[in-house]
SERO-4910 file (N, C-alpha, C, O; in steps of 0.05 Angstrom, whole numbers):
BEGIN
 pado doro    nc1    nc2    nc3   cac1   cac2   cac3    cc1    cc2    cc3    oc1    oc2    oc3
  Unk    A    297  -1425     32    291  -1399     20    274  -1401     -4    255  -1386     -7
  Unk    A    278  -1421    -25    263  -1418    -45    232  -1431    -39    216  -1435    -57
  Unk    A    226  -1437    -10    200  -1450     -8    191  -1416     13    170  -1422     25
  Unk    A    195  -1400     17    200  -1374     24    181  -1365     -5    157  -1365     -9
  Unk    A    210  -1354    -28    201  -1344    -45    179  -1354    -66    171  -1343    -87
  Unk    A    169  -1382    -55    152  -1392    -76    128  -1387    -65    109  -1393    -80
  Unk    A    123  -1379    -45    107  -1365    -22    101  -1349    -26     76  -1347    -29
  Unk    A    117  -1325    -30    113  -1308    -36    108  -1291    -60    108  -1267    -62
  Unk    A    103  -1315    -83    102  -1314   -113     74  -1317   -119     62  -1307   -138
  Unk    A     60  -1336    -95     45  -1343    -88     30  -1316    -84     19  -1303   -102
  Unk    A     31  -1311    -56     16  -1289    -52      7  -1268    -70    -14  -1255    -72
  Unk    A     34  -1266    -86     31  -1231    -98     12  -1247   -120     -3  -1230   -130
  Unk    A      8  -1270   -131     -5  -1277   -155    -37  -1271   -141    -55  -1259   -153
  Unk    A    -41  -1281   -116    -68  -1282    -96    -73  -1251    -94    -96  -1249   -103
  Unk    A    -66  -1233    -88    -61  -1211    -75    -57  -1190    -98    -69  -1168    -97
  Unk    A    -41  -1196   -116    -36  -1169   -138    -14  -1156   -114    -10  -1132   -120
  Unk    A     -3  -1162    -96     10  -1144    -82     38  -1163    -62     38  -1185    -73
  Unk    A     48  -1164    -52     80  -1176    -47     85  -1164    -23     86  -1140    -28
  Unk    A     91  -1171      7     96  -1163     15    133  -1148     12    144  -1150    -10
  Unk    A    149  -1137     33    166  -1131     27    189  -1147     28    190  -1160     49
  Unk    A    207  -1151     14    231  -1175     25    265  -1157     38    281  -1141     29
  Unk    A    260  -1174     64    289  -1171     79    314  -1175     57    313  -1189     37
  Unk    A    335  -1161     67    360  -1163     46    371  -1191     36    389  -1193     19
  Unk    A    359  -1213     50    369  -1242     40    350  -1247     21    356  -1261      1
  Unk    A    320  -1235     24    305  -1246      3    312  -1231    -19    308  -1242    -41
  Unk    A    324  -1199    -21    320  -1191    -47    351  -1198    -60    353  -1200    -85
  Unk    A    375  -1203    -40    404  -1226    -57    389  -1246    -73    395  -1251    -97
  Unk    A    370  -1257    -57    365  -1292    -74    338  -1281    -87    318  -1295    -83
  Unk    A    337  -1266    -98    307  -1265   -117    309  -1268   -150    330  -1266   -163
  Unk    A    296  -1271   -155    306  -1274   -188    306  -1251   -196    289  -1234   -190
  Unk    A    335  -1247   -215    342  -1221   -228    331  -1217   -261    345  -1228   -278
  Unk    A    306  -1203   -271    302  -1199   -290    324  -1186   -304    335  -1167   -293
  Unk    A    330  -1193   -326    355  -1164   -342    351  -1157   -369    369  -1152   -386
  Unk    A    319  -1156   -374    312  -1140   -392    282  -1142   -389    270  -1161   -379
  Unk    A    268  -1113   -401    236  -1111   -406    228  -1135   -418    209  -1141   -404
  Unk    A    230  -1149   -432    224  -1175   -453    211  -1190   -437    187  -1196   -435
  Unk    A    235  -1199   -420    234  -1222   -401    218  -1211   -379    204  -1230   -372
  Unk    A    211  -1187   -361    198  -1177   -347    168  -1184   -346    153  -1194   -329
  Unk    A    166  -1173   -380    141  -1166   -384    118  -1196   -390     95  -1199   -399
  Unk    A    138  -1213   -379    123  -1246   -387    111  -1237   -357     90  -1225   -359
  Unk    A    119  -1241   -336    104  -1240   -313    112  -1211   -294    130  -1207   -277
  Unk    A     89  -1193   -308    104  -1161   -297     96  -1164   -264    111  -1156   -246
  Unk    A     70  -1178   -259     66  -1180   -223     91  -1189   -209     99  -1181   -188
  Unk    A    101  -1206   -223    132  -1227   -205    149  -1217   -204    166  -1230   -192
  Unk    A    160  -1187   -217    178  -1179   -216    183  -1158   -193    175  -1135   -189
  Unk    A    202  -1181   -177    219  -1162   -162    253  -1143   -156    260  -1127   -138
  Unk    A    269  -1154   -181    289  -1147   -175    297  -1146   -204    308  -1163   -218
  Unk    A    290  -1121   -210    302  -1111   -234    323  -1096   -251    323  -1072   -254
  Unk    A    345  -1116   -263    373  -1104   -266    378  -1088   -300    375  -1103   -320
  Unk    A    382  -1073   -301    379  -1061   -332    403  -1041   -335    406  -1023   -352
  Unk    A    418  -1048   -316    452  -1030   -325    461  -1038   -351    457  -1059   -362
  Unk    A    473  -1017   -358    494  -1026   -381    478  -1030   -407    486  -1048   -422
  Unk    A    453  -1014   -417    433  -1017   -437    436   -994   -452    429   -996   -476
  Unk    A    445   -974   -445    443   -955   -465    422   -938   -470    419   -928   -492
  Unk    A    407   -934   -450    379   -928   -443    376   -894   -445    393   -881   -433
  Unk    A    363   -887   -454    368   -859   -462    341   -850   -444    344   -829   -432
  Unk    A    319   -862   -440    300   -858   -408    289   -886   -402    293   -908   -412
  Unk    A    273   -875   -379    261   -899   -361    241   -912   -383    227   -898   -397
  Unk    A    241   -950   -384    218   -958   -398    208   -956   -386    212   -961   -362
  Unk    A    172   -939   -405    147   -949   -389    138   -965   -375    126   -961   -353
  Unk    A    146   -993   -390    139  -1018   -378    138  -1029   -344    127  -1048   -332
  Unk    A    161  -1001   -336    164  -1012   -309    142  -1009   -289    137  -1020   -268
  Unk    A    131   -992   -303    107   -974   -284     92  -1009   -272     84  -1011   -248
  Unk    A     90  -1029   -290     68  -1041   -298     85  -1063   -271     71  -1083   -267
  Unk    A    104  -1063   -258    118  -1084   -244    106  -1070   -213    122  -1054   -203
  Unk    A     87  -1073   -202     77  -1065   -180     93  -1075   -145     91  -1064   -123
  Unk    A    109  -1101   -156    120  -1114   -133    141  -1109   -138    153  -1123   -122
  Unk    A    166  -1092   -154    188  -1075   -149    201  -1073   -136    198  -1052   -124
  Unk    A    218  -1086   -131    233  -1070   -100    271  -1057   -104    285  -1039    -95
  Unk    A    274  -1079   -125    302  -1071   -133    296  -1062   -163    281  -1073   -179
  Unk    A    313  -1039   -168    315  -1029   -195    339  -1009   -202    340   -985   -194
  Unk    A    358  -1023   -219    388  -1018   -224    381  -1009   -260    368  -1020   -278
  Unk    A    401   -979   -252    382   -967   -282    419   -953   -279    423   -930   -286
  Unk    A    435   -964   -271    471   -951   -278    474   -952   -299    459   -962   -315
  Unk    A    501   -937   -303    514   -937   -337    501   -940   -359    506   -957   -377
  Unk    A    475   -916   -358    459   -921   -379    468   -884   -391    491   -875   -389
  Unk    A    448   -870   -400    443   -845   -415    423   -831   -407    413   -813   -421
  Unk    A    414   -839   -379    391   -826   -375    390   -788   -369    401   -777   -350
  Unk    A    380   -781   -381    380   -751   -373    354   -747   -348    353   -724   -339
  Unk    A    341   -758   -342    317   -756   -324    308   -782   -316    310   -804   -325
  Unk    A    295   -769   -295    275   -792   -280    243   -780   -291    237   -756   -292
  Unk    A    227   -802   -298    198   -792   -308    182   -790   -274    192   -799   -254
  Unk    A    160   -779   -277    146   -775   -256    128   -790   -253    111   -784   -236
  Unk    A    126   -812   -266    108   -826   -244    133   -862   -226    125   -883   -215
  Unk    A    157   -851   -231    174   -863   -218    167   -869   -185    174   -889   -173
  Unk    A    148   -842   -171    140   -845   -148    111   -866   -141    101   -868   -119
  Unk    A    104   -880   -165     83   -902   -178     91   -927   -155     77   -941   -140
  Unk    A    124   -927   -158    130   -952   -152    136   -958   -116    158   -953   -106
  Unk    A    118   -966   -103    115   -957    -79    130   -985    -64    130   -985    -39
  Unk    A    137   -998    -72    149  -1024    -58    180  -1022    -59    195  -1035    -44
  Unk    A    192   -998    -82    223  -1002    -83    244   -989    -60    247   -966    -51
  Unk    A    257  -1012    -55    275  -1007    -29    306  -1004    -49    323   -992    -36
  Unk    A    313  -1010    -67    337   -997    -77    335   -985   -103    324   -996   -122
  Unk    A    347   -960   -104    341   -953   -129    377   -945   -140    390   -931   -124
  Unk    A    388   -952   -161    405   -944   -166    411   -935   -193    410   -951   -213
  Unk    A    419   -904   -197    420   -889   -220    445   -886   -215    443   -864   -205
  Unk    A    475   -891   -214    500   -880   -219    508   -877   -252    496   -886   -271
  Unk    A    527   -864   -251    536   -859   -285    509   -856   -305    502   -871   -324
  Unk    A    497   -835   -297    475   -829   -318    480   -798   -326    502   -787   -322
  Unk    A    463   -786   -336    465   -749   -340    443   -743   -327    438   -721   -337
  Unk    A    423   -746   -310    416   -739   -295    422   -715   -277    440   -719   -261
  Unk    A    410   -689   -276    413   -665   -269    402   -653   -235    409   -639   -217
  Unk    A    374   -676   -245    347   -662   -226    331   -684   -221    330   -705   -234
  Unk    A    313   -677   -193    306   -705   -194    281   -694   -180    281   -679   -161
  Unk    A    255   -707   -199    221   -693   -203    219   -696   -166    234   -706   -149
  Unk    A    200   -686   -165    190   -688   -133    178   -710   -125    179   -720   -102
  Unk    A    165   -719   -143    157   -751   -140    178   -778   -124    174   -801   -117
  Unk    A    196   -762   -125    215   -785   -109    215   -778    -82    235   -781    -69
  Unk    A    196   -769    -73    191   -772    -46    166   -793    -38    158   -803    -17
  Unk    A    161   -795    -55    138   -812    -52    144   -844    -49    128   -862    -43
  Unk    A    181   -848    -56    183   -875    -58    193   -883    -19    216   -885    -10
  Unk    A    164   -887     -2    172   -880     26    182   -905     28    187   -905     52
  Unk    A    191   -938     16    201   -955     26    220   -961     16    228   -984     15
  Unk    A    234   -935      1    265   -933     -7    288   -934     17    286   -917     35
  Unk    A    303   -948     18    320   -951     32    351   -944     30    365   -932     46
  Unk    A    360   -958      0    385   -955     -1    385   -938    -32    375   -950    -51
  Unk    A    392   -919    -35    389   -894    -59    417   -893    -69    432   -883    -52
  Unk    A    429   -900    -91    452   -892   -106    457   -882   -129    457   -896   -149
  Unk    A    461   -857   -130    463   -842   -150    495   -829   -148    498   -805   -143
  Unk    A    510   -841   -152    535   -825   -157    549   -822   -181    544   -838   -200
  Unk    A    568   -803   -186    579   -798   -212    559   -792   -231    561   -804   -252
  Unk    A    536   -775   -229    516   -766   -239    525   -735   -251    547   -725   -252
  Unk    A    498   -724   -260    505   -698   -259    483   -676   -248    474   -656   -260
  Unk    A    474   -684   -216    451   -676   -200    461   -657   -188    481   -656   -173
  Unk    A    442   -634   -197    455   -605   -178    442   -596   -159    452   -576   -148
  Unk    A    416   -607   -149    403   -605   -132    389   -629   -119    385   -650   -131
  Unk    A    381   -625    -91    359   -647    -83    332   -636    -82    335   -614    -72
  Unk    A    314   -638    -86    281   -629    -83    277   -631    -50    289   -648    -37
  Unk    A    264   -618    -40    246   -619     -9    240   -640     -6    239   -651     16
  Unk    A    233   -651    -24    214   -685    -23    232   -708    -10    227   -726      6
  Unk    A    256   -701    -23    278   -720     -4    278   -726     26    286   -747     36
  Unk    A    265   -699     43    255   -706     57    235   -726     67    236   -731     91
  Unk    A    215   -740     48    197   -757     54    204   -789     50    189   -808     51
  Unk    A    221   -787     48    236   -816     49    244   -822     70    267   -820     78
  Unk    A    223   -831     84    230   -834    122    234   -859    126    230   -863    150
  Unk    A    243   -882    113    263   -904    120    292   -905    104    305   -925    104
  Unk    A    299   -883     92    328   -878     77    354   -890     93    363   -872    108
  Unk    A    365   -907     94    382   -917    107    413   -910     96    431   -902    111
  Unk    A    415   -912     74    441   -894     54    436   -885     33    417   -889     18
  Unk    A    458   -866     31    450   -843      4    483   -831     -5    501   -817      4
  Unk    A    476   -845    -29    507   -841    -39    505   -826    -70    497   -835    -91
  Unk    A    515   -798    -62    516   -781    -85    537   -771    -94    539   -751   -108
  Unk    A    560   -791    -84    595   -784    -93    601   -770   -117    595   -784   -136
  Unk    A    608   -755   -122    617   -743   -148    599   -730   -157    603   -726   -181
  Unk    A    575   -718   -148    557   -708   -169    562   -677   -165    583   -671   -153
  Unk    A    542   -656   -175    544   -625   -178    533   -617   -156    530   -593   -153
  Unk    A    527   -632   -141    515   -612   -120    520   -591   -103    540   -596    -90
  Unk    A    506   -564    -96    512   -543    -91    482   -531    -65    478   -513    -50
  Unk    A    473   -549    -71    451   -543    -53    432   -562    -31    416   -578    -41
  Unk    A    434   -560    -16    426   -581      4    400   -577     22    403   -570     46
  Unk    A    376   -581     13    354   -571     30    363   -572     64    384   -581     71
  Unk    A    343   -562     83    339   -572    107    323   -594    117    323   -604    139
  Unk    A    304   -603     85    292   -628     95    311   -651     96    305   -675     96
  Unk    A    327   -644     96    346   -670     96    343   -682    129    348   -705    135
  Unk    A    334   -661    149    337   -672    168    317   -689    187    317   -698    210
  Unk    A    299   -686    163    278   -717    167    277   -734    162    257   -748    162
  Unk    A    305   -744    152    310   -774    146    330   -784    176    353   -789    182
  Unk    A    303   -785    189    326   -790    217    333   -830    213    340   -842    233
  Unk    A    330   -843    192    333   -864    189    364   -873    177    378   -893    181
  Unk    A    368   -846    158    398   -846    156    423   -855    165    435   -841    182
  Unk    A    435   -877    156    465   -883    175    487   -870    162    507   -864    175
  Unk    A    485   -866    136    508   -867    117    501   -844     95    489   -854     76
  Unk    A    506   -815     91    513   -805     59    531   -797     60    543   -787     79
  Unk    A    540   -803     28    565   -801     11    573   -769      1    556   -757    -13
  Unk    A    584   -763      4    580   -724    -15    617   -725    -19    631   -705    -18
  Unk    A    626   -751    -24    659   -745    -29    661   -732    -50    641   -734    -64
  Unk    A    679   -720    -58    696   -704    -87    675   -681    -93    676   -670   -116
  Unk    A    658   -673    -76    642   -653    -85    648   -628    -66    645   -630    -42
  Unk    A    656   -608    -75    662   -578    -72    652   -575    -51    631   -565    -60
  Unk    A    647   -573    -19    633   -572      1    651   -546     25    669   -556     38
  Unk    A    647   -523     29    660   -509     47    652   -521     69    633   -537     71
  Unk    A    672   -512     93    672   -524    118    639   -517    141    624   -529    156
  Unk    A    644   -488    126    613   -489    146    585   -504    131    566   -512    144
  Unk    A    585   -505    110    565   -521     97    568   -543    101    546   -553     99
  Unk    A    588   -566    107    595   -591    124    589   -593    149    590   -615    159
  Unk    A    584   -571    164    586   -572    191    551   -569    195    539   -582    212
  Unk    A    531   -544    171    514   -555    164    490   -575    159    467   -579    166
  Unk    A    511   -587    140    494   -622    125    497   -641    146    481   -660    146
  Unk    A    519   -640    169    521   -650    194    502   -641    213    492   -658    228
  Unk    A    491   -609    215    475   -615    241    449   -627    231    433   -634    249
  Unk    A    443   -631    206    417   -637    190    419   -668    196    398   -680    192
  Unk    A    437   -681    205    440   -714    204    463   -717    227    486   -725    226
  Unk    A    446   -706    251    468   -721    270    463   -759    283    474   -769    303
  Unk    A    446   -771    266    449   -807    276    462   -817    244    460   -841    239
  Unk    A    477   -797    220    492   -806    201    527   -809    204    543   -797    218
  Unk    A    530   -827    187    560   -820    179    564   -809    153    556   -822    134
  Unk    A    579   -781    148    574   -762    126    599   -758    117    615   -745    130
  Unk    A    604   -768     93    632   -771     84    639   -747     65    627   -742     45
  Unk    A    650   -739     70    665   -706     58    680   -714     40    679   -738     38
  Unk    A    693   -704     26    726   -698     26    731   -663     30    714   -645     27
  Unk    A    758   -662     39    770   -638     51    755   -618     21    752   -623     -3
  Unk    A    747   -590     45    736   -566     28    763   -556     16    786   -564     22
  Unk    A    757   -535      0    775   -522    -25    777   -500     -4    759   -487      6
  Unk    A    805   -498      1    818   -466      9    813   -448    -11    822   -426     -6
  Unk    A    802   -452    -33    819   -436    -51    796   -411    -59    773   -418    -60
  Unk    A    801   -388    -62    784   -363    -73    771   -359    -90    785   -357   -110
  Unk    A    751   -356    -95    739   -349   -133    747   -332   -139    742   -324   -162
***
């Protein structure tokens, strides 16, 4: 594997560009865990971990990491995602859980070789249309967040196996809904509220 990744360290230095790496290459890739260290070789970075920083928004700096693919931005302070987030065209995981995050720019449709999306325990009250353009989305886990509204583009992520919508307020026919929008998913509920406003 590491005569793999030295290959491919290779290339992106030849190339300015990286092809994409299968889930064993991005386990065994080197984990940057801060801009500092990033920004020595911003082309080489592919697997960027920055949980747990205290991050009140996205560093610029990331823009500048073109071969991207993993980027863990949890248990930070973020109130937003910036827009040119959809810049980063190589990232296959993106994970925002435990942030303040509300809304999420339209530009995140543009990230089309996103795969695995985690944003839970947020505070996102909507999805944008654009969610639809994420046509290799394989899971999407938005456990706990505000959501109240669910486009119909959802049902162009026919790549979908797996979203999360547990502990979130969902009536039965709006479940039965977000289901006909993803019938090749598994769509995890928890039981709707009997209860009246």
């Amino acid at each position: 594997m590491k005569k793999v990744l030295c290959g491919l360290l290779l290339l992106t230095s030849l190339t300015g560009s990286a092809q994409l790496l299968d889930s064993m290459g991005l386990e065994t890739a080197k984990v940057y865990e801060s801009i500092e260290e990033a920004n020595t070789e911003p082309t080489q970075v592919v697997k960027l971990d920055l949980a747990k920083k205290k991050l009140t928004q996205v560093p610029e700096d990331i823009r500048k990491y073109t071969n991207l693919q993993y980027l863990d931005l949890s248990k930070n302070r973020l109130k937003g995602l910036p827009t040119w987030i959809g810049e980063l065209k190589s990232l296959q995981f993106l994970i925002l859980s435990r942030n303040n995050i509300d809304s999420l720019p339209p530009q995140i449709g543009d990230l089309t070789n996103l795969k695995y999306f985690i944003m839970n325990r947020c505070d996102l009250e909507s999805l944008p249309p654009e969610i639809g353009n994420l046509k290799n989305l394989e899971y999407l886990d938005l456990w706990d967040d505000n959501l109240d509204d669910f486009p119909n583009d959802l049902t162009k992520l026919t790549k979908l196996r797996a979203l999360d919508l547990r502990t979130i307020n969902i009536s039965d026919e709006e479940q039965a809904t977000i289901k006909s929008y993803l019938p090749h998913a598994i769509v995890y509920f928890s039981p709707s509220c009997a209860c009246k406003d």
